[in-house]
C-alpha positions in Angstrom: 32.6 32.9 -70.0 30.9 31.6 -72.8 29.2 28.7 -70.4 28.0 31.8 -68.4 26.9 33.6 -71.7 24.6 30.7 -72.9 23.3 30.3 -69.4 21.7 33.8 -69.4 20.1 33.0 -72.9 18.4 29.7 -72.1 17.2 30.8 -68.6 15.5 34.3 -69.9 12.2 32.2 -70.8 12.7 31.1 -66.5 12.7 34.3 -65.6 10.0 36.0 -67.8 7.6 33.4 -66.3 8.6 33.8 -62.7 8.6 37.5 -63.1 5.1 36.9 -60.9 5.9 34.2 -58.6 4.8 34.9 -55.1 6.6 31.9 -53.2 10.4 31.3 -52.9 10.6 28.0 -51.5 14.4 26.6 -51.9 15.7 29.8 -53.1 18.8 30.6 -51.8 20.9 34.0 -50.2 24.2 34.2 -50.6 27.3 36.4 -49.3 29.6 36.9 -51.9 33.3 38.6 -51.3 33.8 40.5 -54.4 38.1 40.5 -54.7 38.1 42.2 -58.4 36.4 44.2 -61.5 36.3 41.1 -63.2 34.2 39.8 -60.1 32.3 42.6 -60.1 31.4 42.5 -63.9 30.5 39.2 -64.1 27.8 39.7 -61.0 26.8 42.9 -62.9 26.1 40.9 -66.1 24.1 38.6 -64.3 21.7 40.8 -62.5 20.9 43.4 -65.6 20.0 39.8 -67.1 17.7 39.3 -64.3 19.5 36.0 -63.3 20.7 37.7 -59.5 18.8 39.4 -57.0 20.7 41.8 -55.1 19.9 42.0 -51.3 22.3 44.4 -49.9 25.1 45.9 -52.0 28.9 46.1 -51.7 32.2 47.7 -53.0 35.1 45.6 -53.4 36.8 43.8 -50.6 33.3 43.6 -48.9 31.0 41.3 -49.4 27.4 41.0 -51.4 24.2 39.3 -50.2 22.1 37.7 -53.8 19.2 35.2 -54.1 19.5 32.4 -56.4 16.5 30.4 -57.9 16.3 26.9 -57.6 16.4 26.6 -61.3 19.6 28.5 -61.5 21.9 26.7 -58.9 24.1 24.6 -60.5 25.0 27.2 -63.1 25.6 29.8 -59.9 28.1 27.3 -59.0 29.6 27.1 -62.3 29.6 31.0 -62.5 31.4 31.3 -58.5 33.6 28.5 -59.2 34.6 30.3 -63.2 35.1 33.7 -61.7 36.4 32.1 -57.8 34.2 34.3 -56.4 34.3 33.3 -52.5 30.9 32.4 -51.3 29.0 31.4 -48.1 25.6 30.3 -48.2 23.4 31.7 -45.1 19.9 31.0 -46.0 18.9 27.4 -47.2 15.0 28.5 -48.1 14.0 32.3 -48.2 10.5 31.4 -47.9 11.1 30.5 -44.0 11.9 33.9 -43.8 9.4 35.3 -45.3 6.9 33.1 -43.6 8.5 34.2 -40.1 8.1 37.7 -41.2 4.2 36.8 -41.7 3.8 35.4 -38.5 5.4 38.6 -36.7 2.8 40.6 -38.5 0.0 38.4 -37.9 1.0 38.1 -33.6 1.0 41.7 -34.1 -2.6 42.1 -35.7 -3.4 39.3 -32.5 -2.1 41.2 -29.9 -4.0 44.3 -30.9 -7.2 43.1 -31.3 -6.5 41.8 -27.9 -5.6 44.7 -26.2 -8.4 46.3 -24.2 -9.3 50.1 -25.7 -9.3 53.2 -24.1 -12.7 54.9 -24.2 -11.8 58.9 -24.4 -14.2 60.5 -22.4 -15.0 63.1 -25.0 -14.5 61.5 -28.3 -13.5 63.8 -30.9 -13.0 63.7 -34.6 -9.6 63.9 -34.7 -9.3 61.2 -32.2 -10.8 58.9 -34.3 -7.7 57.0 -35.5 -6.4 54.0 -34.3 -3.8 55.4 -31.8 -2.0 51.7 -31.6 -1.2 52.8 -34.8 1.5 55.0 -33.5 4.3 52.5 -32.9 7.7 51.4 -34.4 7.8 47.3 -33.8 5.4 46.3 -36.7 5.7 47.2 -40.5 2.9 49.9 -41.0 0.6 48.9 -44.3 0.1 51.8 -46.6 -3.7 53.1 -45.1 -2.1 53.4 -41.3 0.6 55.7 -42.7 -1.2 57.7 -44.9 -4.5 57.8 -41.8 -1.3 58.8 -39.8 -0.5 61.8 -41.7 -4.2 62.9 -42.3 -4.0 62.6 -38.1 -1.4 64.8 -37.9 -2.8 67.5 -40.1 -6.0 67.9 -38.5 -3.8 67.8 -34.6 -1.5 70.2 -35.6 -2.8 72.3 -38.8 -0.3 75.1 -37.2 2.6 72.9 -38.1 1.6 70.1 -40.8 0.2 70.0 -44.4 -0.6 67.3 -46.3 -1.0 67.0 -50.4 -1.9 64.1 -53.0 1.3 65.0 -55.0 -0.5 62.1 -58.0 -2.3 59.1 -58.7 -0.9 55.4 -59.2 -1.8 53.1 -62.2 -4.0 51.5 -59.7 -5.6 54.8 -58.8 -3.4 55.2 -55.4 -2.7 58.6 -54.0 0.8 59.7 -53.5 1.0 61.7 -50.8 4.0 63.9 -49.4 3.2 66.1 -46.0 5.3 68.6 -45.0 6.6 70.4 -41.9 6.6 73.7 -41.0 6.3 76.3 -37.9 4.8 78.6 -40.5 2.0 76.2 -41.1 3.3 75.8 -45.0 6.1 76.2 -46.8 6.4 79.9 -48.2 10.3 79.8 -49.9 11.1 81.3 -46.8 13.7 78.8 -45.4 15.8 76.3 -47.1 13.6 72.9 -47.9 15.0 69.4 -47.0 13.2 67.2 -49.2 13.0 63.3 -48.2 11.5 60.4 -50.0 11.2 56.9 -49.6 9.6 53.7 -50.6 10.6 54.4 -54.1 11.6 50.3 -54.2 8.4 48.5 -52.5 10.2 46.0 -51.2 12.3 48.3 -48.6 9.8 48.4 -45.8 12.9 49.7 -43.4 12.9 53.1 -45.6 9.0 53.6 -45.3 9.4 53.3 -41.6 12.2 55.5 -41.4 10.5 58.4 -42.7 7.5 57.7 -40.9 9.3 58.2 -37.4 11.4 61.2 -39.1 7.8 62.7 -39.5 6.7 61.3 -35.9 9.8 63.1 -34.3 9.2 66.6 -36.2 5.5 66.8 -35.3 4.8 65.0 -31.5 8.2 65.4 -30.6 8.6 69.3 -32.1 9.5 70.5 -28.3 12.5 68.3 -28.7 13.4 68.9 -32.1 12.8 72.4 -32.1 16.2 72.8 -33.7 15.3 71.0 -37.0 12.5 73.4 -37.4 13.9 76.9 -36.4 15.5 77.5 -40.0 14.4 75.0 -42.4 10.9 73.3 -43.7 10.5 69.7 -44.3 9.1 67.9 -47.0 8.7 63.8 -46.8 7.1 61.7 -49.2 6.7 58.0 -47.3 5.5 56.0 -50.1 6.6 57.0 -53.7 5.3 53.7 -54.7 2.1 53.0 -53.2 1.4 50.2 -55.7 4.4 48.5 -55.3 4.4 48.7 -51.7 0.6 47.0 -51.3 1.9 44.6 -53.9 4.8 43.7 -51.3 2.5 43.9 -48.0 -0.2 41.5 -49.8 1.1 39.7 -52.3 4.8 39.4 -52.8 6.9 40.5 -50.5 10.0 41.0 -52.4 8.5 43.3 -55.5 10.9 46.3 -56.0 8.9 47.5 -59.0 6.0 49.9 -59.3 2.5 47.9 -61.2 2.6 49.7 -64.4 1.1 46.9 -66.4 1.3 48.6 -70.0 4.7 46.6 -70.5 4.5 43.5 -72.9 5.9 40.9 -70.7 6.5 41.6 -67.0 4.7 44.2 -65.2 6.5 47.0 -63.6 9.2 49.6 -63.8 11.7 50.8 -61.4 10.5 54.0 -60.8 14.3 55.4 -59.5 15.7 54.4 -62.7 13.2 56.2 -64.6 14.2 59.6 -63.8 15.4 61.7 -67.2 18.5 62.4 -66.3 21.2 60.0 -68.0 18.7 57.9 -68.6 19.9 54.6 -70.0 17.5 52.2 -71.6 17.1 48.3 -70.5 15.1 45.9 -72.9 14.5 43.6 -70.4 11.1 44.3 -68.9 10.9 41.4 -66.3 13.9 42.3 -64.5 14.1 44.2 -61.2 15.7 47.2 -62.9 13.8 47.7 -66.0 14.5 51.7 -66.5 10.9 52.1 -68.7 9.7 52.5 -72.3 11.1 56.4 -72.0 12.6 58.4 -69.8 9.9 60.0 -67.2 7.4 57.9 -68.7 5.9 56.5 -65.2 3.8 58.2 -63.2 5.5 58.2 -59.7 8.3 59.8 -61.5 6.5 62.5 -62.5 4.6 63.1 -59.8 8.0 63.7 -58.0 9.3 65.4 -60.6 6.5 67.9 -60.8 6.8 68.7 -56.5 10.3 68.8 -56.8 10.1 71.3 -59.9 7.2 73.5 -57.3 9.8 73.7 -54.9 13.2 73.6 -56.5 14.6 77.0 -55.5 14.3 76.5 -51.7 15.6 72.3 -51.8 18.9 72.5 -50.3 19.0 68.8 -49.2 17.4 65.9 -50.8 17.9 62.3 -49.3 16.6 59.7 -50.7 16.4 56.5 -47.9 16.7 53.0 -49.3 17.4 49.7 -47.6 20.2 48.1 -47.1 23.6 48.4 -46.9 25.2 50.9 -44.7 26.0 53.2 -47.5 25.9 57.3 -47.5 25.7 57.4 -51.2 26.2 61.0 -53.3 26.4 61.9 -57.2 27.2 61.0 -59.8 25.6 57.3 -59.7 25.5 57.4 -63.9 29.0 57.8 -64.1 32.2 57.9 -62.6 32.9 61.3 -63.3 33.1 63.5 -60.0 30.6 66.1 -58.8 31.6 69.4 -58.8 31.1 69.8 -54.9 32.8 66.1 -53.9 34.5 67.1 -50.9 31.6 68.9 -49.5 29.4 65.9 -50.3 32.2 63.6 -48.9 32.6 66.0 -45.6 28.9 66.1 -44.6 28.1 62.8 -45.1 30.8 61.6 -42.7 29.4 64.0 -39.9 26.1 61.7 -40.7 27.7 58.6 -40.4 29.5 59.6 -37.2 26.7 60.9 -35.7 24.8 57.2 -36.2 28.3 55.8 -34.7 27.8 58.2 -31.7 24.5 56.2 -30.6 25.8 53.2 -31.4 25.2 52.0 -34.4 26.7 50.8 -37.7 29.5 52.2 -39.5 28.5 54.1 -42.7 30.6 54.2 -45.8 30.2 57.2 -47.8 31.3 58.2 -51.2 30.3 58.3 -54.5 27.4 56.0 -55.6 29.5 55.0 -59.0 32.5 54.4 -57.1 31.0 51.9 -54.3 28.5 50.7 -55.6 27.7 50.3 -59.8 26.8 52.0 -62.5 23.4 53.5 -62.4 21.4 56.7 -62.5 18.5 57.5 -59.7 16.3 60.3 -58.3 20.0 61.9 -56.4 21.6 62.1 -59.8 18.3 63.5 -61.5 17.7 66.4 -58.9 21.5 67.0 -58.4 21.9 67.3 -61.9 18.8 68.5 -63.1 17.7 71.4 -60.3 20.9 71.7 -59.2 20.5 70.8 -55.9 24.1 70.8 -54.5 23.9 68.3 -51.2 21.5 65.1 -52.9 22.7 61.6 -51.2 20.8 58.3 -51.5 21.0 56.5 -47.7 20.7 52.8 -47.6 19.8 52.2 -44.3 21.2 49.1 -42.1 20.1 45.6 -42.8 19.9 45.3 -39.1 20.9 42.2 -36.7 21.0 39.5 -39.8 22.6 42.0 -41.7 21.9 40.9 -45.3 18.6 42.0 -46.4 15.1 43.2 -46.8 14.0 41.0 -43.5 14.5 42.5 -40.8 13.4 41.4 -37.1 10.6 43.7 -35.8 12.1 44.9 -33.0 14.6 45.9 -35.5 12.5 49.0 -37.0 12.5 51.1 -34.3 16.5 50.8 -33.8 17.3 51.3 -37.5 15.1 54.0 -38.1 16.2 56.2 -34.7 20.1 55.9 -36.2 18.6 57.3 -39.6 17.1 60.1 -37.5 21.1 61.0 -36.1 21.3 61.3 -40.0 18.5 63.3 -40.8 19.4 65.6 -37.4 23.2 66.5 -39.5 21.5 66.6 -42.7 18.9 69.4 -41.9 20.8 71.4 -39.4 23.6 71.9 -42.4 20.2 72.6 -45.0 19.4 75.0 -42.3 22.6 77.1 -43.2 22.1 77.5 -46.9 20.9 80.6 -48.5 17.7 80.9 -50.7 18.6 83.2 -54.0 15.6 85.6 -54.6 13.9 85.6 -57.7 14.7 89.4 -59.0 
């Protein structure tokens, strides 16, 4: 281990000045089958030293999907061959695929400037918005989801609301709408609270809660259910920076664009929550927890709407992409919460329900036990407000099946098997009890 050990020292400098690099020609992805702790540890080491890029996670006996630089090759193969990790290579150059995700976007753009527009006959102003926008086989960019939700709140003010929850470093509202057939939510009925977007780089989690908000509001006749005894509150994009960053710039930026830090911009705004908070040094890596607990603005813009509406939460899911995972507290530990086997029990009516309709097969548990060692918004709220059912999905990596990229027609099919999800999730938040303030 020592080899591996001096590798991460003389390759820091590599990374701290790709830490902005926008192209990944010749980088490689990787499935690794991770046998044993020792495995697991050594892969562990290598991402907190921001050496591995994790694609999709795994527990043992299943396999891992990581990028490799060009720069680092040979000593990946020296680390795979030291710890006999068993490997299968299954992209030569991420860069095609990023460039064939580009070229889907850009037939998209084509093909609707193409397409011949419908001239209402009496134009109103809530009709003002790109309809086209209303469609699930394109990645939406930040303004279409948040001219969406503005859409919906003028079309249906008996049913929608929507609220700048903060502002960005780069002067971005974060927005959060919520459902309810009161018009607002009044502490009335239990809350389920879902975010997403918190990494930038997980378009498929964006998406998903954009077609959970879709199916609430235009499809409320059908979902009727959903709405009858609980109120929804979604926030689509908790990093709007990070997410323009990823749409324009780089496409596989997890972090928000706090620039105050001394090296690398950026923080991971889900491991910035104060709760368990452990400190990383490293700035430029893709987990970089922030100076201080709470110290980013995202977090505490979530912080402070959770806090408004803490008493009536009885679900919180955060959605995240990829893996196939129904993950539930504690992540910062492996010590058990206190309401396991309900955690456990409900999740698996989620997972089955996706089964049902055909799609993959979830594993739930503990985020500790399957996955690593690492605190989030689930833990924070769980532990924090006290919010008893708190699970972090990560959504399918769809027909590839090993990361971010995922085929257009794709979205539409992951993000109706997260709705199966959401369905279980809110029916069982529509159960709970609010406790009265005396």
């Amino acid at each position: 281990m020592k080899l591996l050990t001096l590798v991460v020292l003389l390759f820091s400098a590599i990374i701290v000045c790709q830490a902005e690099n926008q192209k990944f020609d010749n980088y490689k992805l990787y499935t690794l089958y991770v046998e044993d702790d020792e495995q697991a540890e050594e892969l562990h080491k290598w991402y907190s030293s921001g050496n591995l890029d994790f694609w999709s996670y795994g527990m043992l006996n299943e396999s891992v999907t990581v990028m490799i630089s060009p720069e680092l090759q040979t000593y990946f193969e020296t680390m795979v061959d030291e710890v006999q990790l068993e490997s299968e290579l299954v992209e030569e150059n991420v860069q095609a695929l990023l460039d064939h995700e580009q070229e889907q976007r850009n037939l998209h753009i084509m093909n609707k400037r193409r397409r011949p527009q419908k001239e209402p006959a009496k134009p109103t102003v809530t009709e003002t918005i790109d309809e086209d926008a209303i469609d699930f086989d394109h990645f939406w960019t930040l303004d279409e989801i948040y001219h969406y939700m503005d859409r919906l709140e003028k079309r249906f003010p008996n049913l929608v609301r929507v609220m700048t929850i903060g502002r960005t470093y780069e002067n971005r509202s974060i927005m959060a709408i919520t459902v309810s057939r009161d018009g607002q939510i009044n502490h009335t009925r239990p809350v389920v609270f879902v975010d997403a977007g918190i990494h930038a780089r997980e378009w498929a989690s964006h998406m998903s809660a954009m077609y959970l908000i879709h199916q609430l509001v235009e499809n409320f006749a059908e979902n009727e259910d959903m709405l009858y005894y609980a109120d929804w509150i979604i926030v689509p994009v908790v990093n709007p920076d990070g997410y323009v960053y990823s749409y324009e710039t780089n496409r596989l930026w997890r972090k928000n664009r706090n620039a105050d830090n001394v090296l690398c911009a950026g923080t991971d705004v889900n491991r910035n929550f104060p709760f368990r908070w452990s400190y990383t040094s490293h700035s430029c890596t893709d987990g970089f927890a922030g100076k201080m607990p709470g110290s980013e603005r995202e977090t505490q813009s979530m912080m402070l709407l959770m806090s408004q509406f803490a008493r009536s939460i009885k679900m919180y899911l955060s959605v995240h992409s990829c893996g196939d995972y129904i993950l539930y507290p504690y992540g910062y530990a492996y010590q058990p919460a206190a309401n396991a086997e309900d955690l456990y029990a409900l999740g698996m009516k989620a997972a089955e329900a996706v089964q049902k309709v055909g799609g993959p097969e979830y594993v739930v548990g503990q985020a500790s036990g399957l996955l690593y060692l690492a605190t989030g918004s689930d833990d924070f709220i769980y532990g924090a407000y006290g919010v008893e059912y708190a699970y972090t999905l990560e959504l399918s990596c769809g027909n590839r099946g090993y990361g971010f990229i995922i085929e257009s027609e794709q979205i539409k099919t992951i993000a109706a098997e997260t709705f199966e999800m959401f369905k279980v999730f809110g029916l069982h938040a529509g159960s709970q009890k609010i406790i009265k303030r005396p």
